[in-house]
C-alpha positions as CSV (number, residue, x, y, z in Angstrom):
1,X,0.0,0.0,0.0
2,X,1.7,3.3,-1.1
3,X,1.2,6.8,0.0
4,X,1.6,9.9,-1.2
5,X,2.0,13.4,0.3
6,X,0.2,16.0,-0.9
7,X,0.8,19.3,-1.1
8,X,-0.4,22.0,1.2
9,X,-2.9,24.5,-0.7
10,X,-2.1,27.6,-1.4
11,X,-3.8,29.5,1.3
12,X,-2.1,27.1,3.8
13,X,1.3,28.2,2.4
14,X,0.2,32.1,2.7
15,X,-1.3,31.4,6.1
16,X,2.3,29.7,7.3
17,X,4.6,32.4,5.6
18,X,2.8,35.2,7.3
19,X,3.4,32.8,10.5
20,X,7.0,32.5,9.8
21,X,7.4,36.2,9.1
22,X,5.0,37.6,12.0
23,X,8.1,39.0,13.8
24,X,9.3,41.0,10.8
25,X,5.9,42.1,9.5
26,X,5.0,43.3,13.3
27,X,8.4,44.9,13.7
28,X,7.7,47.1,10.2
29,X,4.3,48.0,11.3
30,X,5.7,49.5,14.7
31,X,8.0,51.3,12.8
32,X,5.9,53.2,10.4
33,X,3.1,53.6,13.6
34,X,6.2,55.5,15.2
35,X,7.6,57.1,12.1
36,X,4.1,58.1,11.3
37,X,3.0,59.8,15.0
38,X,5.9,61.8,14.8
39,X,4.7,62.8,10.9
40,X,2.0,63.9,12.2
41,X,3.2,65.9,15.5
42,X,5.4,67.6,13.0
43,X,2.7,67.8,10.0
44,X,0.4,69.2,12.5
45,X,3.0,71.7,13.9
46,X,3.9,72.9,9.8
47,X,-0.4,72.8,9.2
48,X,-0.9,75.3,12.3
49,X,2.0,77.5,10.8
50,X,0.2,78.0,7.7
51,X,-3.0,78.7,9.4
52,X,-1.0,81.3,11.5
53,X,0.3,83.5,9.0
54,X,-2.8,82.7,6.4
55,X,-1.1,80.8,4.1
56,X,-2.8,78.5,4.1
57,X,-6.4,79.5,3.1
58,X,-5.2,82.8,0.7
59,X,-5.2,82.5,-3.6
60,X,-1.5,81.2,-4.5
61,X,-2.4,83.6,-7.3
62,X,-2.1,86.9,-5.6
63,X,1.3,88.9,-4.4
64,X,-0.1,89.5,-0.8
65,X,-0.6,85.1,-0.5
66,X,3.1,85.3,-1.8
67,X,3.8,87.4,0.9
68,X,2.6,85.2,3.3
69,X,4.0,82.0,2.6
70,X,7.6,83.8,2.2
71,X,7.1,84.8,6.1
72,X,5.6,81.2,6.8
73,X,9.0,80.1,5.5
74,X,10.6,82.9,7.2
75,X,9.7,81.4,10.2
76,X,9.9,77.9,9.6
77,X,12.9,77.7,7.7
78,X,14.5,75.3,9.8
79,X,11.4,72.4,9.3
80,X,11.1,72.8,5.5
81,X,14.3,71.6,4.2
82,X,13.4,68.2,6.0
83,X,10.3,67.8,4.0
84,X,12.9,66.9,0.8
85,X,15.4,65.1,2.2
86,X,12.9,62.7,4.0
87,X,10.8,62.3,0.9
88,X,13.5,60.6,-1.0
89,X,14.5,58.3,2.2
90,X,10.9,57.5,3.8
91,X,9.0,54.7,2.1
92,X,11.4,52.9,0.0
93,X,13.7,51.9,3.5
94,X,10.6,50.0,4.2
95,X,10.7,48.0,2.0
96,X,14.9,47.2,2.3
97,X,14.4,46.4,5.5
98,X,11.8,43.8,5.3
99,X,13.0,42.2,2.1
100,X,16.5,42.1,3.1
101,X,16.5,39.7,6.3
102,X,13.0,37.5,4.5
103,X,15.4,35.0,2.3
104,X,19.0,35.8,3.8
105,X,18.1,35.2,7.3
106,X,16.8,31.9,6.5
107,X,20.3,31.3,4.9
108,X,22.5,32.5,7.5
109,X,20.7,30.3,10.3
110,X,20.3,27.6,8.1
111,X,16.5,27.1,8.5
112,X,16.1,26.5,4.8
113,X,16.0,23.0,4.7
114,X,14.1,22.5,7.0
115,X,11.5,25.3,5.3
116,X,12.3,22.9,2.3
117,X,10.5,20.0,3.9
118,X,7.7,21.4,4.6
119,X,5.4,19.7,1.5
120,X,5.4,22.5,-0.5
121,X,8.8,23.1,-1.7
122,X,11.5,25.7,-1.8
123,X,10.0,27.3,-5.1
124,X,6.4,27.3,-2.7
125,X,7.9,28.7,1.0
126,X,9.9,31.4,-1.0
127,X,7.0,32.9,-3.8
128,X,4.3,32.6,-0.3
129,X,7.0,34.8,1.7
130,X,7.3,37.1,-1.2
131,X,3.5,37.3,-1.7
132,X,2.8,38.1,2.0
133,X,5.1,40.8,2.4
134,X,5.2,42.5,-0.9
135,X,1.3,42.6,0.1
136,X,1.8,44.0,3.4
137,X,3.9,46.9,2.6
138,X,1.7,47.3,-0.3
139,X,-1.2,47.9,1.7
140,X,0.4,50.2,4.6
141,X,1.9,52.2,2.2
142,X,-1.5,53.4,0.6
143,X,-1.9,55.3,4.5
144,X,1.2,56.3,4.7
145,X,1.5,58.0,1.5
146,X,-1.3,59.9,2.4
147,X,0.0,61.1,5.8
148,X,3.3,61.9,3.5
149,X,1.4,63.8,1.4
150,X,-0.7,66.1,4.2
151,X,2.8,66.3,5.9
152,X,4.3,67.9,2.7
153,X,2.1,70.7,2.0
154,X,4.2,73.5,2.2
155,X,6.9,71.7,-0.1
156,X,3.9,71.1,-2.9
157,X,2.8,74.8,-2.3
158,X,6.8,76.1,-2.7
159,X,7.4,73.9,-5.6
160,X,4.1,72.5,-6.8
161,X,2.8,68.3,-7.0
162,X,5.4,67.8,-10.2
163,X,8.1,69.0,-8.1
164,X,10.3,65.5,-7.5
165,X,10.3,65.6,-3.8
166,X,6.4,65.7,-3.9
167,X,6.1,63.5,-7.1
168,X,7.4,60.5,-4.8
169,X,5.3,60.8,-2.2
170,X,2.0,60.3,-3.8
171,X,1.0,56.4,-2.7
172,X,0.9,55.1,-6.8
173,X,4.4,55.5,-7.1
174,X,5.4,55.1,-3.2
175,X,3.6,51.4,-3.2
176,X,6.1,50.8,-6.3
177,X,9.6,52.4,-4.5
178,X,8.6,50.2,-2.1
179,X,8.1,47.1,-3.7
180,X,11.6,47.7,-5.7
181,X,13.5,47.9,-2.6
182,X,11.6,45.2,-1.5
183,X,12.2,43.0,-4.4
184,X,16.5,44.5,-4.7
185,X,16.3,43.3,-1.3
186,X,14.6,39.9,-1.8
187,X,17.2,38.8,-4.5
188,X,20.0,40.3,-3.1
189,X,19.4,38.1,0.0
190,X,18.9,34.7,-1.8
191,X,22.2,35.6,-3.4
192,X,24.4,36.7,-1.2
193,X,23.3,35.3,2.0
194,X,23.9,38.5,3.8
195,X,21.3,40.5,5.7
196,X,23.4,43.4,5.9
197,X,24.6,43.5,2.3
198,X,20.9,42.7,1.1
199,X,19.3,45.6,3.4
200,X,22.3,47.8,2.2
201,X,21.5,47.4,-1.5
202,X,18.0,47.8,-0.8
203,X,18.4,51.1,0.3
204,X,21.1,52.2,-2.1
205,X,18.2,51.4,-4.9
206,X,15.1,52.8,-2.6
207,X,17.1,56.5,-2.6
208,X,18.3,56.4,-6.5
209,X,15.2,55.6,-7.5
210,X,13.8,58.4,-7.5
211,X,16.4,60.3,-9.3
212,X,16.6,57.6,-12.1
213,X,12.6,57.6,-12.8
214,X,12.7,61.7,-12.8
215,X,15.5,61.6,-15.7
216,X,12.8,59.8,-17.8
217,X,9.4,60.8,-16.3
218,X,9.3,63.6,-18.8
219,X,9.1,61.3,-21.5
220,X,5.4,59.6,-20.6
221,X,3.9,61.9,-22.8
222,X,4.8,63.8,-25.6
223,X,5.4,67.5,-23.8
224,X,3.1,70.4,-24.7
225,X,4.5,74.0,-26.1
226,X,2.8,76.9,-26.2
227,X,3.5,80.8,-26.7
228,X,3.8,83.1,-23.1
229,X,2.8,86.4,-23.3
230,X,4.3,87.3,-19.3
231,X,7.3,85.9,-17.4
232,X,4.9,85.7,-14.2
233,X,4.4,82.5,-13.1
234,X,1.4,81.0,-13.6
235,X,0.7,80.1,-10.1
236,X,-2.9,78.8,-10.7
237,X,-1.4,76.2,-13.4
238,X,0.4,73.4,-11.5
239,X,2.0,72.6,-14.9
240,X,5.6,70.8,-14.7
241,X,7.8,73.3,-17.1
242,X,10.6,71.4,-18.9
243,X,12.1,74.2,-21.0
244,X,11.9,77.8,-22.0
245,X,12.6,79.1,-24.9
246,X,11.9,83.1,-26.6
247,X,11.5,84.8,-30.2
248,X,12.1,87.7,-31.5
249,X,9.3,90.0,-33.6
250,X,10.3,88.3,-36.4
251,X,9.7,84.9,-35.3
252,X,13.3,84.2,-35.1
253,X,14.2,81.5,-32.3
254,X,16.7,83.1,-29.4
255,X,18.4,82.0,-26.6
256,X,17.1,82.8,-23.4
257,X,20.4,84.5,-22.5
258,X,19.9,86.4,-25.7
259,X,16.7,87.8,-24.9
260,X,17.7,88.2,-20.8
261,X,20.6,90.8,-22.2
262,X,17.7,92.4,-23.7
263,X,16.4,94.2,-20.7
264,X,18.1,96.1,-18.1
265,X,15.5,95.1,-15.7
266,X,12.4,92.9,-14.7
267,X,10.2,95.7,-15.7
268,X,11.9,95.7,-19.2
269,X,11.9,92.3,-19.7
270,X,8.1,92.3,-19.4
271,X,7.1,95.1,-21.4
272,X,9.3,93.1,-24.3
273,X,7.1,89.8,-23.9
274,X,3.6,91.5,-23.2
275,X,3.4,94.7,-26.1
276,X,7.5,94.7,-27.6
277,X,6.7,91.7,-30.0
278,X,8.9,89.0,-28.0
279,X,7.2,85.6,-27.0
280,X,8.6,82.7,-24.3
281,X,7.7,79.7,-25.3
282,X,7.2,77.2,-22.5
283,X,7.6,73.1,-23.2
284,X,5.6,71.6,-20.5
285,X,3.8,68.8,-19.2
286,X,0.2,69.7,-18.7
287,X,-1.2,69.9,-14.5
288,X,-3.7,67.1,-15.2
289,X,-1.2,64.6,-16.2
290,X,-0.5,64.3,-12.5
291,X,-2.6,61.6,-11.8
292,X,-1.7,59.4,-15.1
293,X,2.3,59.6,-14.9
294,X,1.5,58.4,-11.5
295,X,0.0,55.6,-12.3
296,X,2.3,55.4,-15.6
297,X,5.1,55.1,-13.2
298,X,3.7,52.5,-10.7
299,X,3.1,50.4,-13.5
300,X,6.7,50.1,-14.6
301,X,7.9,50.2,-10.8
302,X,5.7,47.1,-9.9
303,X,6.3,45.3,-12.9
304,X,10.4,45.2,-12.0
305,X,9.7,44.5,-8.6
306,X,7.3,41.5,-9.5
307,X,10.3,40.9,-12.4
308,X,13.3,40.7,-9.1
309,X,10.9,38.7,-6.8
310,X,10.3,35.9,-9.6
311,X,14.2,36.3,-10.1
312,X,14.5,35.2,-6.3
313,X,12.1,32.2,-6.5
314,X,14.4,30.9,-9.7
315,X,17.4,31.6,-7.8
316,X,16.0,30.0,-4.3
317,X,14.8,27.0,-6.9
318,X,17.8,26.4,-9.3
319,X,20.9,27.8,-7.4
320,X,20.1,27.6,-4.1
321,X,21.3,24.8,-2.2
């Protein structure tokens, strides 16, 4: 009489690799609870300072709002330069620091094997531990980019919702940062066998990122151009300008240092673009494209982190031993 061992259903295999990872999965969410209670202490701190010096209920549009948020920077000078340097660090380091210890911390203790034995394979225990916590940091990062994204007002209202620092923080392309450092992390720990090294590399990727998907962001869409008839900004349009450009009366294309040798003043340079026959041409990307190159760019993001987690389960199945 033979026997044979079946394997475990899926739903049994997700069910024991969020057992097996419980520690780590608790651990993250502690973090981001405190990480997010001081967000908002601080958020709510930036918020009343807005409300203070009005701020943040006047029209963007007009000089006397401009004067405004100059003071509210005036006198919070020392809390807005944080808002860009924690955009590009927050989130991704999630994601490196959960994916990092999931595969190599099985190596270095040697509990593989035995994971291995378990009736559903190496190929099974590895794609369920992926699955869990890719899904987990998926989910808390919806929140969290929200709480980012209250937290950064002032930075969107300097430097407007294209501006890179405030790009990243939208939760479309935070859930994908994440899941790439996630992922970098993932296969860097069923390669090298190293927590360290695989949280390290995690984070190297979580932080360039950002700066490799804004060299090509501009290229979603075909850019717009259209003729300027004022060098005021346009503070009603959120539009993300990629270049600027002038002619003459003639039509003739100059150089912007060309036509800024023009004027001996502002006041000059004006009365050349709005009655002297000069136009500025601006190449931009339009404000309502906001939402679609978000979702352009969590696309592409999630697709190579689903792309370095299935490199992970080939590596755990084919080289792993």
């Amino acid at each position: 009489m033979s026997s044979t061992t079946l394997a475990p259903p899926r739903s049994a295999v997700l069910r024991a690799a969020g057992l097996r990872h419980r520690p780590a999965l608790l651990t993250l969410l502690a973090v981001m609870g405190v990480v997010s209670l001081a967000l908002l202490l601080h958020g709510w701190y930036l918020h009343a300072g807005l409300d203070r010096t009005g701020a943040g209920s006047c029209d963007p549009a007009t000089d006397a709002c401009r004067v405004k948020f100059k003071q509210f920077l005036h006198q919070y000078a020392d809390s807005v330069p944080m808002l860009t340097s924690v955009s590009y660090v927050l989130g991704g380091t999630f994601g490196a620091f959960l994916g990092g210890p999931l595969l190599a911390r099985e190596f270095e203790h040697g509990t593989v094997r035995f994971a291995w034995t378990q009736g559903a394979g190496r190929s099974r225990w590895t794609a369920g531990g992926l699955v869990v916590g890719g899904a987990v940091l998926a989910g808390v990062s919806v929140p969290f980019g929200l709480l980012l994204r209250w937290w950064s007002v002032p930075s969107v209202m300097a430097s407007g919702s294209f501006s890179p620092e405030a790009f990243v923080q939208l939760p479309p392309v935070l859930v994908g940062r994440v899941l790439v450092a996630f992922g970098v992390a993932a296969l860097a720990g069923a390669v090298l066998r190293r927590t360290v090294i695989a949280v390290g590399l995690g984070l190297a990727v979580s932080v360039a990122l950002p700066f490799l998907a804004y060299a090509v962001r501009s290229h979603y869409m075909a850019p717009v151009e259209e003729p300027v008839h004022t060098l005021a900004p346009l503070a009603l349009d959120d539009r993300w300008v990629l270049s600027v450009w002038f002619s003459d009366p003639a039509g003739n294309r100059i150089s912007e240092s060309d036509f800024y040798n023009l004027g001996r003043d502002y006041a000059n340079l004006q009365s050349l673009v709005s009655d002297g026959g000069y136009t500025m041409h601006q190449v931009y990307q339009p404000a309502d494209r906001l939402w679609p190159f978000q979702w352009i760019e969590f696309g592409w993001t999630t697709l190579l982190a689903v792309a370095l987690c299935a490199a992970a389960v080939w590596w755990v199945r084919r080289r792993a031993a």
